[in-house]
C-alpha positions as CSV (number, residue, x, y, z in Angstrom):
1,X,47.1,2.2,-8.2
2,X,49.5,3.3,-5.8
3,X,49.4,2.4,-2.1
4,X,47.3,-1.0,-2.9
5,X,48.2,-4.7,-2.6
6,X,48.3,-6.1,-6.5
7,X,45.4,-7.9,-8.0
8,X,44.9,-11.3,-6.6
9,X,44.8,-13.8,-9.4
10,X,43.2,-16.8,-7.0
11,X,40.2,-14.9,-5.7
12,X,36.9,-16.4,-6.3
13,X,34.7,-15.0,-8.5
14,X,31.0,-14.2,-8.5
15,X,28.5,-16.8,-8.5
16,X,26.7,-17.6,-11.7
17,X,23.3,-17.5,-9.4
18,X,24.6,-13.9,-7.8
19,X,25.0,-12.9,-11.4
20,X,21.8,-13.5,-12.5
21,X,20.0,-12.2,-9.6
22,X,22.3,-8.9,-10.3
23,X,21.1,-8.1,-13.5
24,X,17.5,-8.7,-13.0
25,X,17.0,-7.0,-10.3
26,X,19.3,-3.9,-11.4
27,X,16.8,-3.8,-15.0
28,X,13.7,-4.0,-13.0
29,X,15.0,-0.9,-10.5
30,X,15.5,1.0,-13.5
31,X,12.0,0.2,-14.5
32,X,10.6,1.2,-11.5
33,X,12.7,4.0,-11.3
34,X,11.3,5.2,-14.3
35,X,7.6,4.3,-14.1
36,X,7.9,5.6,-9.9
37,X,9.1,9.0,-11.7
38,X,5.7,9.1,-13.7
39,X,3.5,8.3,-11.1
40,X,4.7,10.9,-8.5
41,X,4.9,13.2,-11.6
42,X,0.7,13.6,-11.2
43,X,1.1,14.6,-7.9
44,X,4.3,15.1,-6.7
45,X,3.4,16.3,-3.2
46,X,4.0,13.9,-0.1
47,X,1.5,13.6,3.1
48,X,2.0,12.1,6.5
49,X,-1.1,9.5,7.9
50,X,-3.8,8.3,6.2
51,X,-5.0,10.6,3.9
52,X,-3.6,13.7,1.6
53,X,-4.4,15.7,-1.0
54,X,-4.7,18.6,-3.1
55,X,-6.9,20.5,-0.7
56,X,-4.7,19.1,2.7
57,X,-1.3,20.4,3.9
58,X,1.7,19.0,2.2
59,X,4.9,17.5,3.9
60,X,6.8,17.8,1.0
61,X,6.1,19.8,-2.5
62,X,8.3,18.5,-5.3
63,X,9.2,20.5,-8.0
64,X,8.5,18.5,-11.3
65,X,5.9,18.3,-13.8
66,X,3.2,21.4,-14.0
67,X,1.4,19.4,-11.5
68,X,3.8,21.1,-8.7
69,X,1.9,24.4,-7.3
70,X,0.0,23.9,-10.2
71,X,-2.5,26.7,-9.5
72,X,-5.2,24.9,-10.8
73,X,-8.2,25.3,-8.4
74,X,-10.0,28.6,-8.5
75,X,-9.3,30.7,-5.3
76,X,-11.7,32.4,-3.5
77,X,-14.5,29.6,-3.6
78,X,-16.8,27.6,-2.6
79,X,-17.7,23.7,-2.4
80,X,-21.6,24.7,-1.6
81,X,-23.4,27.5,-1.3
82,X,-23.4,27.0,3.1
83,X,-19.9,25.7,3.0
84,X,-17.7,28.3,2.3
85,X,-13.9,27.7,1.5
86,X,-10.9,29.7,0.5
87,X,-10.8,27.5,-3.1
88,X,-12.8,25.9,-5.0
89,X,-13.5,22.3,-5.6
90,X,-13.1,23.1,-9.8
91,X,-9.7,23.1,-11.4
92,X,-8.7,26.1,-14.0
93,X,-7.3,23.4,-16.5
94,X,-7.1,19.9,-17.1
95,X,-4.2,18.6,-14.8
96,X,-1.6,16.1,-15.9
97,X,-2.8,12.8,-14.8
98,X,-1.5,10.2,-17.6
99,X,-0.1,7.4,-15.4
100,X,-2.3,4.2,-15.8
101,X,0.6,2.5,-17.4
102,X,3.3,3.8,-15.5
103,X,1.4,2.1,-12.3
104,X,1.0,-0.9,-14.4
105,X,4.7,-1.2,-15.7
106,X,5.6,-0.5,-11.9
107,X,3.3,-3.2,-10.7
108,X,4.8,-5.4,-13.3
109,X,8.6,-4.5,-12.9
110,X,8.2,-5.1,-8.8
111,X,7.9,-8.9,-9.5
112,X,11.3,-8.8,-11.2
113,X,13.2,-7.1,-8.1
114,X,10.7,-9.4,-5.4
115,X,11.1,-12.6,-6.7
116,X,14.7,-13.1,-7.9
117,X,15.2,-10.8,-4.7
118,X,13.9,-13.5,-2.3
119,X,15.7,-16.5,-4.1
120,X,18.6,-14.1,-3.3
121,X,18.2,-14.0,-0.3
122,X,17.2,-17.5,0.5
123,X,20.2,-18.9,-1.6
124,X,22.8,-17.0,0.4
125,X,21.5,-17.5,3.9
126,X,21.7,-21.3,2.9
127,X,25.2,-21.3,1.3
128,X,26.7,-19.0,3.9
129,X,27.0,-16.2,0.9
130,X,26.3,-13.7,3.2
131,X,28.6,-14.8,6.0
132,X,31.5,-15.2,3.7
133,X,31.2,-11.6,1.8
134,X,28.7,-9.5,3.1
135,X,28.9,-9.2,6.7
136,X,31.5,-7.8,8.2
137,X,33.1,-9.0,11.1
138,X,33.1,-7.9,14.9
139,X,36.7,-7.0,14.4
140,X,36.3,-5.2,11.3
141,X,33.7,-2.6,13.0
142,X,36.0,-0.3,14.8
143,X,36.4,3.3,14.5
144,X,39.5,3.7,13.7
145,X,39.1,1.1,10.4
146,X,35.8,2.6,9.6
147,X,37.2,5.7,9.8
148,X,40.6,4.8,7.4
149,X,38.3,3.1,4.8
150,X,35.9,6.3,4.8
151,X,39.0,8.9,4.3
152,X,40.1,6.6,1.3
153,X,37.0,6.8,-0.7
154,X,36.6,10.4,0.1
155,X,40.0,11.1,-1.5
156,X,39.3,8.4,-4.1
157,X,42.1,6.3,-2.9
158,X,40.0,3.2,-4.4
159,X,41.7,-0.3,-4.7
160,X,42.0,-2.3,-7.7
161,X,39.0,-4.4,-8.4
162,X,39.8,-8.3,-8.1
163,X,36.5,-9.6,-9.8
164,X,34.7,-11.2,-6.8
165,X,33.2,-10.7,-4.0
166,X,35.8,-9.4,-1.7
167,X,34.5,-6.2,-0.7
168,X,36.0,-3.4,1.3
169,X,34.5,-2.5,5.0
170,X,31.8,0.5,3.3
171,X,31.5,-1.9,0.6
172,X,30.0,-4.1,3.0
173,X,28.4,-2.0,5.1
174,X,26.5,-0.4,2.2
175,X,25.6,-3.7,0.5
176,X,24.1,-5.4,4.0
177,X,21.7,-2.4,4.4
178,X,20.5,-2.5,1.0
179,X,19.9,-5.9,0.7
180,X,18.8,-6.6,3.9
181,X,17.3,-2.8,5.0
182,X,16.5,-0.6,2.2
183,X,14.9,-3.3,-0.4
184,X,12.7,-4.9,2.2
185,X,11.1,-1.6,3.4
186,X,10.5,-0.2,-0.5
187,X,8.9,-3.8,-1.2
188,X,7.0,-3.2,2.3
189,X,6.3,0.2,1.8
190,X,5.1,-0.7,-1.9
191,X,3.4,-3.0,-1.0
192,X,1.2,-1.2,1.8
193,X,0.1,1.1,-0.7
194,X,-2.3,-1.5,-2.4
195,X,-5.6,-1.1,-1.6
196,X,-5.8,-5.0,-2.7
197,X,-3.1,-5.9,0.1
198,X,-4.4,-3.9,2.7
199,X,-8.1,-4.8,2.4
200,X,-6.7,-8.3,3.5
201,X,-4.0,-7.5,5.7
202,X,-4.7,-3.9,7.1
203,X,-2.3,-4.5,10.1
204,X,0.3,-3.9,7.0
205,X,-1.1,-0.6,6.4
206,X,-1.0,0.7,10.0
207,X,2.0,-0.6,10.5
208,X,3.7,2.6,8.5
209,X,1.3,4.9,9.9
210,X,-1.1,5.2,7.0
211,X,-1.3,5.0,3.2
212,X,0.5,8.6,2.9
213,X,3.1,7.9,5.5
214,X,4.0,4.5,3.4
215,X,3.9,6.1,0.2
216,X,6.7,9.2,1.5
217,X,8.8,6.4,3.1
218,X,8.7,4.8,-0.2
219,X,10.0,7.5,-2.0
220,X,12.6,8.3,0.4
221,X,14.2,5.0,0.2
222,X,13.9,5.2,-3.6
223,X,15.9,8.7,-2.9
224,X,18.1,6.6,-1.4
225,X,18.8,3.6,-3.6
226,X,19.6,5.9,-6.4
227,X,21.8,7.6,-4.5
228,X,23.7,4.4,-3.7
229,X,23.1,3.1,-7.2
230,X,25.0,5.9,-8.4
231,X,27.9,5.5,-5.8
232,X,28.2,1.9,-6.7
233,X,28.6,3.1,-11.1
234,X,31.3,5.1,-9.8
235,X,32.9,3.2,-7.5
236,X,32.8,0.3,-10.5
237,X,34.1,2.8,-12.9
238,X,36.8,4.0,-10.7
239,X,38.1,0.7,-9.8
240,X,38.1,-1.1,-13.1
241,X,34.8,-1.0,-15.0
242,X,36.2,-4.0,-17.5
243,X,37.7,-6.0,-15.3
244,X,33.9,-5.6,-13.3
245,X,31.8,-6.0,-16.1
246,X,33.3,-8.9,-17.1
247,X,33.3,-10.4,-13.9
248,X,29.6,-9.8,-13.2
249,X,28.8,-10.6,-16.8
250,X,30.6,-13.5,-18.0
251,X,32.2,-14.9,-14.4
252,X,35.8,-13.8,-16.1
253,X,37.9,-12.1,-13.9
254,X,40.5,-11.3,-16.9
């Protein structure tokens, strides 16, 4: 590609343990992409606090699944006969609400990104993983060499992929605040919505602001790690999807 340094042939490559960890946790994302999908699908309307529902004012209304605006409670009635109410407390038709085992796949597919996630992390904070590749340095962090690397991918001026973990300045950047930033608060956020969880430590539950405030920053960051996930396919693709593959598959670089 023109205007790049050639491939290095001596760069390390990736780690047999960072390769692993890779795949595992990228199979059980798109699980719990997938099953998270399904679940919101029943009611795809996000709250802010504790409580939310059908009946209460919606942050967000997403529109997927009949479930969205879904018309189904009688207008114009009443819960009681000395309560009255503008609709009813009975619904018009039976309203999708098949997601048993999506919650159960999800549960189950959250083990696969928090545990090979946390040896992760605890394997490269002890071999200096991070330090080496991930974080980028003081001197790196300046406008004008954010700004360079920034115009480049915008224009699709990507390098050449060398097979290992030497990573541009965004590359970095966008790696350090998944890992370290967007994961963490999903697992968190996930993790506050368990009624399980928070009967034993409620402090976790207040500390988003509620069950419904958890559950919307949940799906935000979920917005967002797609988002990225989709970036990273296309940055892979664009700067040499064999050469990557089969350095994040088999540890080859060639």
């Amino acid at each position: 590609m023109a205007g790049h340094p050639p491939i290095p042939t001596d760069s390390p490559g990736h780690s047999s343990w960072v390769r692993i960890a890779h795949w595992i946790v990228s199979l059980s994302f798109l699980t719990l992409v997938f099953s998270g999908y399904v679940i919101l699908m029943c009611h795809p309307r996000l709250y802010w606090g504790e409580v939310g529902n059908d009946l209460t004012p919606a942050l967000v209304e997403l529109p997927i699944s009949r479930n969205h605006r879904h018309g189904g409670w009688e207008r114009h009635g009443a819960f009681s006969q000395d309560a009255p109410a503008v609709v009813s407390a009975s619904r018009t038709y039976e309203i999708f609400n098949e997601n048993s085992w999506g919650r159960s796949l999800h549960f189950l597919a959250a083990w696969f990104l928090v545990l090979p996630g946390a040896i992760y992390l605890l394997v490269g904070l002890c071999t200096g993983h991070f330090w080496r590749h991930l974080w980028p340095r003081v001197g790196q962090l300046t406008p004008g060499q954010i700004w360079r690397d920034l115009v480049d991918h915008l224009r699709l001026r990507i390098r050449p992929a060398t097979g290992g973990p030497q990573y541009g300045l965004l590359q970095k950047c966008a790696y350090c605040a998944v890992v370290f930033l967007a994961l963490p608060l999903a697992v968190l956020t996930g993790l506050a919505m368990s009624p399980a969880i928070t009967a034993g430590y409620p402090l976790l539950g207040s500390l988003f602001g509620g069950y419904q405030s958890a559950r919307t920053i949940h799906f935000v960051v979920a917005v967002v790690l797609v988002l990225f996930l989709i970036v990273h396919v296309a940055m892979v693709v664009r700067s040499g999807f064999k050469r990557q593959m089969r350095a994040m598959t088999l540890g080859r670089k060639a």
